[in-house]
N, C-alpha and C positions, 0 to 999 in steps of 0.2 A: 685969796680964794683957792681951795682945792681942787683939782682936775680928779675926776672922776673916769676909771675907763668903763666899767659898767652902771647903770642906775636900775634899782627895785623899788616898781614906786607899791609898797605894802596900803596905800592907801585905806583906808575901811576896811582893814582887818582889824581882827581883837586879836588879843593873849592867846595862845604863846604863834599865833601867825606869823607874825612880823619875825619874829627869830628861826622860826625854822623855812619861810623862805631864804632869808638872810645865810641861813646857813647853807641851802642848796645852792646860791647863785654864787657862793664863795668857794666852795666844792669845785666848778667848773673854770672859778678867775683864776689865772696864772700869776705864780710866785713874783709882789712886787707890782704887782697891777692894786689899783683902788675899787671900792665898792661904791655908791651913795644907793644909801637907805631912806627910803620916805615912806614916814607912817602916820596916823592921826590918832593910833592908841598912846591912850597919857602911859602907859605903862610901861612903855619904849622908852620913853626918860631912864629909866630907869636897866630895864633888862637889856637894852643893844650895849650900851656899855659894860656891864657884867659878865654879858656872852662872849665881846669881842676881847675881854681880858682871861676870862676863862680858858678860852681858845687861841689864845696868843696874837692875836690879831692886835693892831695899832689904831685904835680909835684918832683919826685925825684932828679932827672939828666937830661940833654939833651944836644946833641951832633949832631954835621954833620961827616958825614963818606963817602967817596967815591960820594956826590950828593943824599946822603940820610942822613933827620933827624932822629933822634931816639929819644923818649923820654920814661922817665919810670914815670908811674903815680899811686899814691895807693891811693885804695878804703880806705875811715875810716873804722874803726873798730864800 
C-alpha cells in the first residue's frame, strides 16, 4: 500500500477537471512527497497517467474501487 502525503478527492468532476486540479495540488506538494488522486471520470484511466508522465511525475499505483479511480503520483525529488 502506498502512503500518500496529500489526497484530491476529484470526485464528480468530468474532463479535463480532475487533471488540472491534479496539477494545482502538485504545484503546492514538495519535491518527493506523494499525491492520491480520486476521481469517478472513466477518462482518468486514461489521462492522470499520460499527465503524470508528460510532467515527469512517477505514477505509483492505480486502482478502481467502488466506481472510483485512485492513483498515487510522486513529485521528483
Amino acid at each position: 500500500m502506498v502512503e500518500a502525503d496529500e489526497v484530491l478527492d476529484a470526485s464528480g468532476l468530468s474532463c479535463p477537471m480532475p487533471v488540472l486540479k491534479a496539477r494545482q495540488a502538485m504545484q503546492k506538494l514538495a519535491p518527493g512527497k506523494v499525491l492520491k488522486i480520486i476521481t469517478t471520470d472513466k477518462g482518468s484511466k486514461s489521462d492522470i497517467p499520460a499527465w503524470a508522465k508528460q510532467n515527469g511525475f512517477e505514477l505509483l499505483d492505480s486502482s478502481e474501487e467502488n466506481g472510483k479511480f485512485i492513483f498515487y503520483v510522486r513529485k521528483p525529488a
